[in-house]
C-alpha positions as CSV (number, residue, x, y, z in Angstrom):
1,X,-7.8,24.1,-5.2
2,X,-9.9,24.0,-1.9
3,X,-8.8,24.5,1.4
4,X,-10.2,22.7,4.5
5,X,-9.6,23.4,7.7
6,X,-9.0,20.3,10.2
7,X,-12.4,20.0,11.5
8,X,-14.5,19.9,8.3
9,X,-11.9,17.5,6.8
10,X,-12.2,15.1,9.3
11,X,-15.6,15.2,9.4
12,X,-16.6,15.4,5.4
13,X,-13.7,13.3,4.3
14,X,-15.6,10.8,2.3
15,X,-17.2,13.7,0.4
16,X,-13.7,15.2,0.2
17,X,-12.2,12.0,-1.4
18,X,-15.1,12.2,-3.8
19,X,-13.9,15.5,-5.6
20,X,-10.7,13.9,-5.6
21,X,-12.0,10.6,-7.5
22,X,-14.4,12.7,-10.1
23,X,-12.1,15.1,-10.3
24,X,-14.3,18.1,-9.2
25,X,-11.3,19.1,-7.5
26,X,-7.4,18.3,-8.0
27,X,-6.4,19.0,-4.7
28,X,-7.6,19.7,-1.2
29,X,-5.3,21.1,1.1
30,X,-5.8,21.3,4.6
31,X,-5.5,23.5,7.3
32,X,-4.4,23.8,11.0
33,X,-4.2,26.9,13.4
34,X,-4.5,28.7,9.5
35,X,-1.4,26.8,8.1
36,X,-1.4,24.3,5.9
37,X,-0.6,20.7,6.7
38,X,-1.3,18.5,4.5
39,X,-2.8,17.9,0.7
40,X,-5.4,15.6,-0.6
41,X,-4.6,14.7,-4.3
42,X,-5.4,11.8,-6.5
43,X,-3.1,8.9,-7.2
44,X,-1.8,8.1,-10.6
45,X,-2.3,4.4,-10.5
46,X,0.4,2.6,-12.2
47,X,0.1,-0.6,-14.0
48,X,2.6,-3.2,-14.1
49,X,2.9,-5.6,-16.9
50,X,3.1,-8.7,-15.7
51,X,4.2,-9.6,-12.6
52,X,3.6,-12.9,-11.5
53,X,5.3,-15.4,-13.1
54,X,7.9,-13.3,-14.0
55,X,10.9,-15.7,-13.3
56,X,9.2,-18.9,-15.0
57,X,11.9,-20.8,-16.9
58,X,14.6,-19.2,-14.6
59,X,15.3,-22.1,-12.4
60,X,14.3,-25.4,-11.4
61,X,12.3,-26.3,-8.4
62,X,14.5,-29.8,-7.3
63,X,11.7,-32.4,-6.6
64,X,12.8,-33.0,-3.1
65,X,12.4,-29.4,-1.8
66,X,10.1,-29.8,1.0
67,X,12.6,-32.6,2.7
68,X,14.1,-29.5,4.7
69,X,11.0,-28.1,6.0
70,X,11.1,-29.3,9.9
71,X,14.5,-28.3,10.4
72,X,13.6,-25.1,8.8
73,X,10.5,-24.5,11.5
74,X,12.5,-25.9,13.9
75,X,15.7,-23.1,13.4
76,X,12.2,-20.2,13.4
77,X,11.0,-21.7,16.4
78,X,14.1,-21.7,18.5
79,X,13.5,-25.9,19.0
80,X,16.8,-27.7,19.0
81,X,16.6,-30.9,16.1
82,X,16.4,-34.3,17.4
């Protein structure tokens, strides 16, 4: 673990991040006034299965769905219909 106080960490911070990434170092923490404030650590990256698509075969989309789509701008817009 290496501490940094506010100074060098704001100016060395993409060299900072690089320790993180190639894990030179786990975590940074940072100082202020000699206290620490804040720590610098990796994230775990998560991966999702899949995601898009997910409700396929849920529903149907009726054919006519777009026939509402003035009113719909109109009622965001604050415009009274016709």
């Amino acid at each position: 673990m290496q501490f940094v106080n506010m100074l060098e960490a704001k100016s060395s911070l993409s060299r900072l991040v690089e320790a993180i990434e190639q894990g030179r170092e786990r975590e940074i923490i940072i100082v202020r006034n000699g206290r620490s404030v804040a720590r610098l650590v990796a994230i775990k990256e998560t991966f999702f299965s899949q995601r898009i698509g997910i409700a396929k075969g849920k529903f149907e989309v009726p054919d006519n769905i777009d026939v509402c789509n003035e009113e719909i701008a109109q009622l965001f817009t604050g415009e009274v219909a016709p």
